[in-house]
Z-matrix of the N, CA and C atoms (Angstrom, degrees):
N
C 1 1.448
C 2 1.527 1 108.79
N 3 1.634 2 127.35 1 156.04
C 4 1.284 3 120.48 2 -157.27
C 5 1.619 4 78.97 3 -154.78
N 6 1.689 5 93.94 4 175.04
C 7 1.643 6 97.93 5 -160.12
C 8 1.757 7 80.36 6 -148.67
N 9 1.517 8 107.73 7 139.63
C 10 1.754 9 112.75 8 160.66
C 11 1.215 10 98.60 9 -81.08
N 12 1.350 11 108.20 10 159.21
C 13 1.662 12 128.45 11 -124.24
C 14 1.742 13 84.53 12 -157.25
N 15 1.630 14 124.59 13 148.07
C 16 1.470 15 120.38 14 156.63
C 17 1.610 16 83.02 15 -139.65
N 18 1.479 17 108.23 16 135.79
C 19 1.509 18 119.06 17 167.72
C 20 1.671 19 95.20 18 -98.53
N 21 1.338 20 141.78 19 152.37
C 22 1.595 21 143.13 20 -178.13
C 23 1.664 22 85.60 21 -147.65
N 24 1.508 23 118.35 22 100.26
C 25 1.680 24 121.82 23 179.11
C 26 1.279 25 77.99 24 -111.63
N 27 1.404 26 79.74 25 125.92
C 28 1.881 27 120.50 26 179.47
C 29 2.331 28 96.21 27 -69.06
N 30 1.306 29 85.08 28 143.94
C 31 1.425 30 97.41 29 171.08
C 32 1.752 31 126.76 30 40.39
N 33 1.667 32 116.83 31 24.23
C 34 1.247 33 142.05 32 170.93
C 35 1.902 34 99.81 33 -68.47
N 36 1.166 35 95.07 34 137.45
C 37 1.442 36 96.22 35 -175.92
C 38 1.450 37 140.42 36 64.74
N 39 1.362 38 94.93 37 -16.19
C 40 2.075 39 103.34 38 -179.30
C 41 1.110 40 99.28 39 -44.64
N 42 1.377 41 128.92 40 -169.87
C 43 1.144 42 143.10 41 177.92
C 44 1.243 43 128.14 42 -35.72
N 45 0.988 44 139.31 43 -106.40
C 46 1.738 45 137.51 44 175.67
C 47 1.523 46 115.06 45 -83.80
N 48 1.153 47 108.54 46 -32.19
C 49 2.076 48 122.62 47 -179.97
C 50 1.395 49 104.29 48 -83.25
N 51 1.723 50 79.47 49 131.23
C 52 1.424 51 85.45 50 167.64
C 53 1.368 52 142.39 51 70.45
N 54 1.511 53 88.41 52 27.86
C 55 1.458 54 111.42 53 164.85
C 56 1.709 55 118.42 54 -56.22
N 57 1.727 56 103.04 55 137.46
C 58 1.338 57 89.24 56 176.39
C 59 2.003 58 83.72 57 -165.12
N 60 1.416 59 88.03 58 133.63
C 61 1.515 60 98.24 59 174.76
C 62 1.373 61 112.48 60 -71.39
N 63 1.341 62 115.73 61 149.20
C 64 1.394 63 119.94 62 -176.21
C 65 1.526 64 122.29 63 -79.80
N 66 0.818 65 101.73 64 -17.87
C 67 1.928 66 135.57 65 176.65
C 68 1.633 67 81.15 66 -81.89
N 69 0.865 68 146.41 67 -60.29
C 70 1.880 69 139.60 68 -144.72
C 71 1.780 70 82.05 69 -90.27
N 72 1.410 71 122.40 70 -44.52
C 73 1.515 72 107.50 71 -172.57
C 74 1.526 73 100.54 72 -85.99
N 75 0.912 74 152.65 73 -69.22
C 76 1.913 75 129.13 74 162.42
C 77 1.547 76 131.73 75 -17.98
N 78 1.310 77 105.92 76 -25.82
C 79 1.607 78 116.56 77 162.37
C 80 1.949 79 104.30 78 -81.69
N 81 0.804 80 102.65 79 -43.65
C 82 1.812 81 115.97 80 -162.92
C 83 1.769 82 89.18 81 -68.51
N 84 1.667 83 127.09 82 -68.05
C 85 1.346 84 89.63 83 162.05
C 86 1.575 85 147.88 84 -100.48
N 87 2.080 86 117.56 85 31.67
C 88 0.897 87 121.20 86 157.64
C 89 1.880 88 117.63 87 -55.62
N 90 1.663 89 94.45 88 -36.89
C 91 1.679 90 102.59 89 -172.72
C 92 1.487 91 112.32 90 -70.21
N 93 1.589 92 111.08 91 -31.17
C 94 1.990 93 127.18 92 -176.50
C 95 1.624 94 89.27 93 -56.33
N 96 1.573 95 122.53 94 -17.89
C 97 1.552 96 117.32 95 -172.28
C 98 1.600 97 96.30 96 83.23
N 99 1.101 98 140.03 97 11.99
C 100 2.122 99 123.86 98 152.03
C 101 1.302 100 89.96 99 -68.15
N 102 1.503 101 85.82 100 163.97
C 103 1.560 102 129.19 101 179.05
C 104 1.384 103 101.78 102 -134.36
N 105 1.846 104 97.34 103 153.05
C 106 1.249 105 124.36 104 -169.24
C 107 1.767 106 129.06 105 54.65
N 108 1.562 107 106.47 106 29.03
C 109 1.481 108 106.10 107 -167.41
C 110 1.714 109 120.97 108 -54.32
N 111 0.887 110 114.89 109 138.34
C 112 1.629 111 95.71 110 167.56
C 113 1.642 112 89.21 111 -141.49
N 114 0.737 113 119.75 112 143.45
C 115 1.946 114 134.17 113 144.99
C 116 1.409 115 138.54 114 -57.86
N 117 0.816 116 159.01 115 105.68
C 118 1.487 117 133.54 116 -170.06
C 119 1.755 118 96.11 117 -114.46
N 120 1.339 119 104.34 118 148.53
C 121 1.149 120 122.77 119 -164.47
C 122 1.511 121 137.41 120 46.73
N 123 0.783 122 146.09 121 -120.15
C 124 1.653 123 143.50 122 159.53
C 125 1.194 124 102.77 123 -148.42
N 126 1.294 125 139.89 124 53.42
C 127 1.210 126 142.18 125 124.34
C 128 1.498 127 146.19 126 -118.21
N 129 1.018 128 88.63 127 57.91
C 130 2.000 129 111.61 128 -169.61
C 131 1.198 130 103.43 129 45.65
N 132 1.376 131 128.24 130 67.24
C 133 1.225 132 124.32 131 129.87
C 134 1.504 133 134.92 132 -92.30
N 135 1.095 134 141.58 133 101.88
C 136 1.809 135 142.10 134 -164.45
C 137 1.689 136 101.36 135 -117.03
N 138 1.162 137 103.74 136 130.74
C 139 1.371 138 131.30 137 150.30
C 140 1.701 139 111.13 138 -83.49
N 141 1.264 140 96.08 139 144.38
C 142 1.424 141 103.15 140 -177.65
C 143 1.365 142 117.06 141 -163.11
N 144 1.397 143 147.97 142 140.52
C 145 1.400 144 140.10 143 135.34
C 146 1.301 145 118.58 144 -59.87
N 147 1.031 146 112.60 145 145.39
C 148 1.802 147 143.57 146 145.01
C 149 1.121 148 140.24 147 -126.04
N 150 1.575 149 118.33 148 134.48
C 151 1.445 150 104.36 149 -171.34
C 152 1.634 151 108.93 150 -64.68
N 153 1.421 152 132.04 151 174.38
C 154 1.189 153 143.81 152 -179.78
C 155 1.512 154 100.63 153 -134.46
N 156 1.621 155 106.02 154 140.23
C 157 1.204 156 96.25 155 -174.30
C 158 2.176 157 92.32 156 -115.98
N 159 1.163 158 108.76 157 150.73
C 160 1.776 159 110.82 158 -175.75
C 161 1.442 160 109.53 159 -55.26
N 162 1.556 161 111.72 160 125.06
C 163 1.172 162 113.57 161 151.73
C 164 1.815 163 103.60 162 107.51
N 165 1.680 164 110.01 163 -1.88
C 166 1.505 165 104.97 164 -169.82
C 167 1.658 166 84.01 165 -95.49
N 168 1.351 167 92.14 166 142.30
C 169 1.685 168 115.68 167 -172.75
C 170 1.860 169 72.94 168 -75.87
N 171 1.731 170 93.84 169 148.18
C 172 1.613 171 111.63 170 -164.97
C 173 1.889 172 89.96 171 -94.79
N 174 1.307 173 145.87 172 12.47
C 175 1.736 174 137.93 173 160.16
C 176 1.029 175 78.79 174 -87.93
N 177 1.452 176 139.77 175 -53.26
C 178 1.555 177 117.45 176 -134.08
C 179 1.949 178 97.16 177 -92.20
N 180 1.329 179 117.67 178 -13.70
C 181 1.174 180 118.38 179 177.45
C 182 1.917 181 104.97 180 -91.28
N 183 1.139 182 122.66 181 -20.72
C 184 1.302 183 130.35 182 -170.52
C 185 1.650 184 93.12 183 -83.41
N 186 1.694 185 123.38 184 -48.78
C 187 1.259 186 131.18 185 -175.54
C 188 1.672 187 106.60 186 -47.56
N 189 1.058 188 88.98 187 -45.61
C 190 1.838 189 98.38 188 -167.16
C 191 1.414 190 96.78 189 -62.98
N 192 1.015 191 127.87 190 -77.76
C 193 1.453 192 134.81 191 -166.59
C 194 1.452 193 124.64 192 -43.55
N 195 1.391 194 93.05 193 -31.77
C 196 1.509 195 104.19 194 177.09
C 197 1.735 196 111.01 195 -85.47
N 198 1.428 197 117.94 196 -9.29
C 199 1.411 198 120.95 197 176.33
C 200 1.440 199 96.96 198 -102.40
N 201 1.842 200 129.45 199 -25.92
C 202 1.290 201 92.45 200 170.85
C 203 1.636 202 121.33 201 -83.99
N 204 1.221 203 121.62 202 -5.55
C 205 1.517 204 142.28 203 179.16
C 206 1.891 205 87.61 204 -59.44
N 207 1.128 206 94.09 205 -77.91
C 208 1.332 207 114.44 206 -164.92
C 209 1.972 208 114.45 207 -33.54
N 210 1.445 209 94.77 208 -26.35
C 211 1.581 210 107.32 209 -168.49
C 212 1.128 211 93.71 210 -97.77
N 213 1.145 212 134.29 211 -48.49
C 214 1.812 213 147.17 212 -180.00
C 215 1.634 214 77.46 213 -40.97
N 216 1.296 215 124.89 214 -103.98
C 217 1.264 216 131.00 215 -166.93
C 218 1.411 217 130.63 216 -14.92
N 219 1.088 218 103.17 217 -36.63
C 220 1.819 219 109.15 218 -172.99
C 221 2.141 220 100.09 219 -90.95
N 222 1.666 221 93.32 220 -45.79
C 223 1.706 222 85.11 221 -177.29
C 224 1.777 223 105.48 222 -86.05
N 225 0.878 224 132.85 223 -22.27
C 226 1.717 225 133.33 224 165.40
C 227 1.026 226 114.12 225 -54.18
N 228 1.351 227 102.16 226 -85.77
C 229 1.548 228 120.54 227 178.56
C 230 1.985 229 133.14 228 -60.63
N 231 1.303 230 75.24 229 -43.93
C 232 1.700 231 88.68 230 -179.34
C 233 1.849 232 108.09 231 105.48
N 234 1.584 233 106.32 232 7.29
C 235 1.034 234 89.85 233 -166.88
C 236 1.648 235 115.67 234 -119.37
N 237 1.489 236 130.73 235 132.31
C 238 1.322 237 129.82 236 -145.99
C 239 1.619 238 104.65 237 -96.42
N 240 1.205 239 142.22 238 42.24
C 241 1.287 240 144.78 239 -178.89
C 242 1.698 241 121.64 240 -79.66
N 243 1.393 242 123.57 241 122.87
C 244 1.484 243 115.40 242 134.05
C 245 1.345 244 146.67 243 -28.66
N 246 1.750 245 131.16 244 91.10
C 247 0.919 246 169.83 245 64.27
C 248 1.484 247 105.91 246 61.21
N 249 1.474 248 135.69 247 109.54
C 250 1.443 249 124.68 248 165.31
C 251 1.844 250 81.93 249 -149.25
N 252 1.421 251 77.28 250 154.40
C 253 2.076 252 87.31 251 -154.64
C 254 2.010 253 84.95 252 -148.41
N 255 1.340 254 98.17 253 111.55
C 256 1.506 255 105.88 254 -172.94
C 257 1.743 256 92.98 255 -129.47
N 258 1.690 257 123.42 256 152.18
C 259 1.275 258 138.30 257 174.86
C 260 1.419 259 109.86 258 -60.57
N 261 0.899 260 123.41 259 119.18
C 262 1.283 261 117.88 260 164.88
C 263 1.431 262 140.81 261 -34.30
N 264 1.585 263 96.99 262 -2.59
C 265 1.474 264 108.75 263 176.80
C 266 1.624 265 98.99 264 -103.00
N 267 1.146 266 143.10 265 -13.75
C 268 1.208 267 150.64 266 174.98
C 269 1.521 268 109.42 267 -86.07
N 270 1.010 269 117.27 268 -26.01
C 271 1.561 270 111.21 269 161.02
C 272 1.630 271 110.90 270 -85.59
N 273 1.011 272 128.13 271 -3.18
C 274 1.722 273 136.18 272 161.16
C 275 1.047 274 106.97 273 -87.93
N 276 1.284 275 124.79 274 -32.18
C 277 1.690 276 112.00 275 -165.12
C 278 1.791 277 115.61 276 -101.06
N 279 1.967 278 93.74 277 -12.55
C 280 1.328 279 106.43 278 176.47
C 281 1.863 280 97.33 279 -71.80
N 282 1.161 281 130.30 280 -18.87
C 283 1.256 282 119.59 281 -166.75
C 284 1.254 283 104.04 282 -102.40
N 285 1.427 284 117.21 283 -28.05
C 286 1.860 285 114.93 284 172.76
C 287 0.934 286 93.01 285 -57.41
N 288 1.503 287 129.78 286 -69.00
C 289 2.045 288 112.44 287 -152.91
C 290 1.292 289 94.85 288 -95.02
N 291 1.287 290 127.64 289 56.95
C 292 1.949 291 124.99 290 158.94
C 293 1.735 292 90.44 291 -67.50
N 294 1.363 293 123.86 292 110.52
C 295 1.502 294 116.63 293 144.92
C 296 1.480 295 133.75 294 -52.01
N 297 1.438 296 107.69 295 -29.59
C 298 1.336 297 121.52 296 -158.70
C 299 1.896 298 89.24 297 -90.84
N 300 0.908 299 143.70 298 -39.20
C 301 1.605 300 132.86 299 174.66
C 302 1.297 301 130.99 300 -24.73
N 303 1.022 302 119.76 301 -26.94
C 304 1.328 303 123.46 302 166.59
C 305 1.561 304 115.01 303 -84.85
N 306 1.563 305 123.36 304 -26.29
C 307 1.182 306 124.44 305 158.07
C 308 1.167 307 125.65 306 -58.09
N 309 0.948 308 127.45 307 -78.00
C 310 1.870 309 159.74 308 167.09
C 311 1.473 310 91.74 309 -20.95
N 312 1.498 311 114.95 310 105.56
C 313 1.417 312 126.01 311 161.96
C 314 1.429 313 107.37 312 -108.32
N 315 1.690 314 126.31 313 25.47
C 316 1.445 315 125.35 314 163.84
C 317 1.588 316 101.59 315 -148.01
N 318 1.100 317 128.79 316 115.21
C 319 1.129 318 110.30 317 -172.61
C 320 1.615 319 110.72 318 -82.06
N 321 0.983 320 119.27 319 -15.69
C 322 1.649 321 125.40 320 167.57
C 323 1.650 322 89.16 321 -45.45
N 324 1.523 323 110.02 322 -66.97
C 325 1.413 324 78.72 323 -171.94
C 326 1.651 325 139.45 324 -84.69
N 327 1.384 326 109.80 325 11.56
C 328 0.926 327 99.71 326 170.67
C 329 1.541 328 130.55 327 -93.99
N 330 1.811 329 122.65 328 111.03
C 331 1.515 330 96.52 329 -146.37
C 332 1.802 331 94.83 330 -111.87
N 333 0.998 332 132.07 331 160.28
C 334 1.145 333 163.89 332 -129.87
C 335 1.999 334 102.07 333 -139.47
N 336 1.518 335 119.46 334 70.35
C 337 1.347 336 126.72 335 163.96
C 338 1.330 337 128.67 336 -73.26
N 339 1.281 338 103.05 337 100.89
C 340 2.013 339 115.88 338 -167.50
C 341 1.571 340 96.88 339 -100.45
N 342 1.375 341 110.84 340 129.73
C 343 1.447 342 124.72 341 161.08
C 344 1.767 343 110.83 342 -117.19
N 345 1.012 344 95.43 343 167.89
C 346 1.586 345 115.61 344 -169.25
C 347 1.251 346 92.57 345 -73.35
N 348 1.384 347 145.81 346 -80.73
C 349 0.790 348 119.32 347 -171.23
C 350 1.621 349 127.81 348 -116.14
N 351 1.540 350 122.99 349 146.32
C 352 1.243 351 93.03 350 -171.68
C 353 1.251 352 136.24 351 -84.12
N 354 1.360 353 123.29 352 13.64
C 355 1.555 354 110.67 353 163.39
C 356 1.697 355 93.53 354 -56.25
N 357 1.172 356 142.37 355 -49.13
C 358 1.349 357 125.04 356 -152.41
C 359 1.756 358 106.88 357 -52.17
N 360 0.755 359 130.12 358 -7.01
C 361 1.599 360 128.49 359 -178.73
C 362 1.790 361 98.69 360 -86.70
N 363 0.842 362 111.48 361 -2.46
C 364 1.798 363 100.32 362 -174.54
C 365 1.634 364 91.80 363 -108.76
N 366 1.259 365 117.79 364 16.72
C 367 1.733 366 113.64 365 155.07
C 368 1.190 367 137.41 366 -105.31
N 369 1.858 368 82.39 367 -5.33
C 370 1.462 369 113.30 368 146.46
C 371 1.286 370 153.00 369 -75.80
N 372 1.692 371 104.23 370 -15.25
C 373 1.275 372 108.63 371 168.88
C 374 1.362 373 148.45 372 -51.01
N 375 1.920 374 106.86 373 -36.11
C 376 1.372 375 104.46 374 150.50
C 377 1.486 376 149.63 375 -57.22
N 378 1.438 377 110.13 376 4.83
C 379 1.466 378 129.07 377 178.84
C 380 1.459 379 89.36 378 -100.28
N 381 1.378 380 148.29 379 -18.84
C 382 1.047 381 120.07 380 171.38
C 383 1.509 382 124.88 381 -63.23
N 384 1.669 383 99.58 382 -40.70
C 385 1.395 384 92.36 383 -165.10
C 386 2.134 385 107.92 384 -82.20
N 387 1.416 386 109.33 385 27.42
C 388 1.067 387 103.30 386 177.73
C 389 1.357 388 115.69 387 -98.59
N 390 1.606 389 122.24 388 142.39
C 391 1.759 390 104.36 389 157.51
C 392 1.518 391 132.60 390 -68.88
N 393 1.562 392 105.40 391 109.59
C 394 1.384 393 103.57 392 165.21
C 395 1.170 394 141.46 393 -88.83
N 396 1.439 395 116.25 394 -19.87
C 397 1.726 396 136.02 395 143.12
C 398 1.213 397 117.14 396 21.65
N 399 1.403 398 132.25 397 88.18
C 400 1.981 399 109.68 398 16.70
C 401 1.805 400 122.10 399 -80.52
N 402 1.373 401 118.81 400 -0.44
C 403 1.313 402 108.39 401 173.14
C 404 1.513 403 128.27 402 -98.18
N 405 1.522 404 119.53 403 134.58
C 406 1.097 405 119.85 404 171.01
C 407 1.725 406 131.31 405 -114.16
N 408 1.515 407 96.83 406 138.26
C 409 1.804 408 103.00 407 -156.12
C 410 2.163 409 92.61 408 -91.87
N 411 0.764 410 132.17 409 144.61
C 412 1.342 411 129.02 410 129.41
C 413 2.062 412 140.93 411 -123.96
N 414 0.716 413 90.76 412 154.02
C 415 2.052 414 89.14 413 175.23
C 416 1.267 415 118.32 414 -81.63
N 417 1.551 416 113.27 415 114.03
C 418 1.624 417 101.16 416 175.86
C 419 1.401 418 89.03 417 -98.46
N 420 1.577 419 124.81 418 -144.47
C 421 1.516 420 147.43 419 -177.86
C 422 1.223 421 110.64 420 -78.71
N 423 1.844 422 115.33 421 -49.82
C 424 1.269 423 111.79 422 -161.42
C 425 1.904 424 103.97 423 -120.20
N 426 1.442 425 104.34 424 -10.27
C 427 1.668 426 96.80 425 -147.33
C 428 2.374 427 71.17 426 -140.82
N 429 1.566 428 77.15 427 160.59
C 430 1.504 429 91.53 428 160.50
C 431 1.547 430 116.04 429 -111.23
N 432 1.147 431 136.03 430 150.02
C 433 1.569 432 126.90 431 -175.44
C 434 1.565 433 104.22 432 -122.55
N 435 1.020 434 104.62 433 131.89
C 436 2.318 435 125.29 434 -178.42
C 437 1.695 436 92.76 435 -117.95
N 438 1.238 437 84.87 436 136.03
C 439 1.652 438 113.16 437 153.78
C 440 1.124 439 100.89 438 -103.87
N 441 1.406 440 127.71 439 136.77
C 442 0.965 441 125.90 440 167.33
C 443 1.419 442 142.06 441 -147.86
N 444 1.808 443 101.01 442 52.04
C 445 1.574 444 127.23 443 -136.50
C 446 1.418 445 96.13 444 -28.06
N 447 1.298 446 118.00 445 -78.18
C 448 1.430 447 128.91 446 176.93
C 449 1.473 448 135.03 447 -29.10
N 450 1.180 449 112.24 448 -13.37
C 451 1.802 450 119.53 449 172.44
C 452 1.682 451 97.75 450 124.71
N 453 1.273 452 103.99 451 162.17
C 454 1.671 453 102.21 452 153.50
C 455 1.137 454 116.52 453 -87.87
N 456 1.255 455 125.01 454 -3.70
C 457 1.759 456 119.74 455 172.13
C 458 1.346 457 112.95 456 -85.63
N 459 1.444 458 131.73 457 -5.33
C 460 1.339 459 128.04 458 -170.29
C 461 1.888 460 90.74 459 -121.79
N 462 0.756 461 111.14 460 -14.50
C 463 1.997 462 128.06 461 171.06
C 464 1.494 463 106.44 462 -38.56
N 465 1.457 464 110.09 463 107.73
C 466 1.509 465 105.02 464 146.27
C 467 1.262 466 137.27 465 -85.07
N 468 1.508 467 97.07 466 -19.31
C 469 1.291 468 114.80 467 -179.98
C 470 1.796 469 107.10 468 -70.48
N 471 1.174 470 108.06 469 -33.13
C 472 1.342 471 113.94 470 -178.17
C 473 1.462 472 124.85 471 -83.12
N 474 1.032 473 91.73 472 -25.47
C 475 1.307 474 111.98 473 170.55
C 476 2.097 475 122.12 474 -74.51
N 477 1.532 476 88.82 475 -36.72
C 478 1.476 477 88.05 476 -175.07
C 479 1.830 478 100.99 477 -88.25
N 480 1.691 479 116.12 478 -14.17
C 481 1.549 480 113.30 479 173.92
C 482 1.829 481 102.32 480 -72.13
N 483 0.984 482 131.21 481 -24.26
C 484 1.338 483 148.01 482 -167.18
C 485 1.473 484 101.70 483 -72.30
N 486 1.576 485 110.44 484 -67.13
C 487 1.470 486 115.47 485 174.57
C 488 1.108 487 119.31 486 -56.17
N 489 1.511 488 126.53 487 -44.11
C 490 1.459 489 127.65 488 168.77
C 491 1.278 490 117.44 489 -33.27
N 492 1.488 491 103.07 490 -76.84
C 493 1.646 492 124.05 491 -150.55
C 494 2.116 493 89.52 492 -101.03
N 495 1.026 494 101.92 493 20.73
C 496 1.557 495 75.62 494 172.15
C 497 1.472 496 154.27 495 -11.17
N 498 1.136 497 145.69 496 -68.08
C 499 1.206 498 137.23 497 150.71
C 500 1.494 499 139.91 498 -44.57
N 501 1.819 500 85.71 499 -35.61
C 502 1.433 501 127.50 500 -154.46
C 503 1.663 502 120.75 501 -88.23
N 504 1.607 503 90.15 502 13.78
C 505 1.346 504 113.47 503 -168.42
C 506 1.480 505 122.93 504 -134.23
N 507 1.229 506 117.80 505 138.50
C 508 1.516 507 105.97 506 177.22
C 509 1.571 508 100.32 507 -153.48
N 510 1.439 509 121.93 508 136.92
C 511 1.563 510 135.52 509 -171.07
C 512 1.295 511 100.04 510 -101.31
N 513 1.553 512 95.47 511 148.21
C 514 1.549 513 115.79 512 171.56
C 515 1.362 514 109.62 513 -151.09
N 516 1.632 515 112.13 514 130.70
C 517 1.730 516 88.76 515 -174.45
C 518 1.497 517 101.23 516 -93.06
N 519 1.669 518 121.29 517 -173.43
C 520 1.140 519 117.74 518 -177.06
C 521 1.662 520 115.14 519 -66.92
N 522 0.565 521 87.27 520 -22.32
C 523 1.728 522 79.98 521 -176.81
C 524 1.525 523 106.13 522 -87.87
N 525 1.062 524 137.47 523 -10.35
C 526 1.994 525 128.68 524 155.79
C 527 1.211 526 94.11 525 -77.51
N 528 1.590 527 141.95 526 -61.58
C 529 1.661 528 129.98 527 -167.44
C 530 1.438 529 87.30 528 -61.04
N 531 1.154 530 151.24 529 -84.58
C 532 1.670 531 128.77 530 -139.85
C 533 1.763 532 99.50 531 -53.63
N 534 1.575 533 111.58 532 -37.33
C 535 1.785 534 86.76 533 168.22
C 536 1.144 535 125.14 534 -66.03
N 537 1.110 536 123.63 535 -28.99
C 538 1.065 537 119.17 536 -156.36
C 539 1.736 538 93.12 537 -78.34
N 540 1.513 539 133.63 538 -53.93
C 541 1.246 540 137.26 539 176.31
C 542 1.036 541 102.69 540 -25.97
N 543 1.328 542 118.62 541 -57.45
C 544 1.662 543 128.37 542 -149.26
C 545 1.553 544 97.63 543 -65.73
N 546 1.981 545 132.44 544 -38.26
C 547 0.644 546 132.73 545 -123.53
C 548 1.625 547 80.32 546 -117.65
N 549 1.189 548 132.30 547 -20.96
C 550 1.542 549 152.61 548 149.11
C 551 1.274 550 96.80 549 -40.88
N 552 1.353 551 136.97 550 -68.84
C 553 1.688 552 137.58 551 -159.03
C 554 1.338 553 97.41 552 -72.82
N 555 1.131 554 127.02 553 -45.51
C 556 1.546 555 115.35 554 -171.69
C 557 1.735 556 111.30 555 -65.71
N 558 1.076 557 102.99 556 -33.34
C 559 1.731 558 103.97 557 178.41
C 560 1.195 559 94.57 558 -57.74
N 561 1.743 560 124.72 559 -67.63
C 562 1.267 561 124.72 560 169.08
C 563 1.194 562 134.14 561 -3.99
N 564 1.658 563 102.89 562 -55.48
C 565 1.431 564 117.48 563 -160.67
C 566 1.395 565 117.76 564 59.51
């Protein structure tokens, strides 16, 4: 039995660092032994299967995978990135309870902050009670959600979830998670 898989490698593609062909990361985990990889877009996003073995609590099986991803990357590739590896049903369910959807009249800007694990969102709580006006932060289960009419480059709000959770963080706006979902169901079938 096998489980859909989302790898989210933190800071793949930004600007000049950390270049890595998407073809070189679909080979990198054809060799880890997953099945069915695909990528969506050019910024390290991969879909993947894995087998699951009964009874492994799914962090401590998501943890693993994402540290052997994570090691693949630096001795394969050459490249030293953060790794957060969530079920493919957690990237569906991060978009059912998006609070912020009814706000968000761009979905570029509305971005979607997934950490590994979720206690890390409760180091977030003191940004709630701040004014960010015009941006608004909320807590889902797995991911934090920004409005962020103005861009994430002009973002304080994004900026101060960034400083917090440093490593421990990686952005996606809505419109890469609905591909990426979409790109979840088709593995599905």
């Amino acid at each position: 039995m096998s489980t859909t898989y989302v790898a989210l490698i933190r800071g793949v593609n930004v600007g000049h660092a950390s270049r890595v062909a998407m073809a070189d990361l679909r080979d990198l985990f054809d060799r880890l032994g997953y099945a069915d990889v695909h990528t969506v877009l050019n910024s390290g996003n991969v879909i993947f299967r894995a087998p699951v073995h009964g009874g492994d609590d799914a962090r401590d099986v998501t943890s693993l995978l994402a540290a052997d991803i994570s090691t693949a990357l630096e001795s394969d590739l050459g490249v030293s990135a953060k790794v957060i590896v969530l079920e493919g049903a957690q990237v569906a369910s991060s978009v059912e309870e998006d609070p912020l959807a009814g706000i968000a009249t761009d979905p570029s800007r509305l971005l979607f902050a997934f950490v590994a694990s979720p206690s890390d969102l409760y180091r977030l709580r003191p940004l709630i009670e701040q004014d960010w006006e015009p941006e608004t932060l909320a807590l889902g289960q797995q991911v934090a959600y920004l409005w962020c009419p103005n861009g994430m480059v002009a973002s304080r709000l994004a900026q101060a979830v960034a400083r917090i959770l440093g490593d421990d963080v990686t952005f996606r706006n809505a419109t890469t998670v609905a591909k990426v979902r979409a790109a979840v169901q088709d593995v599905d079938g």
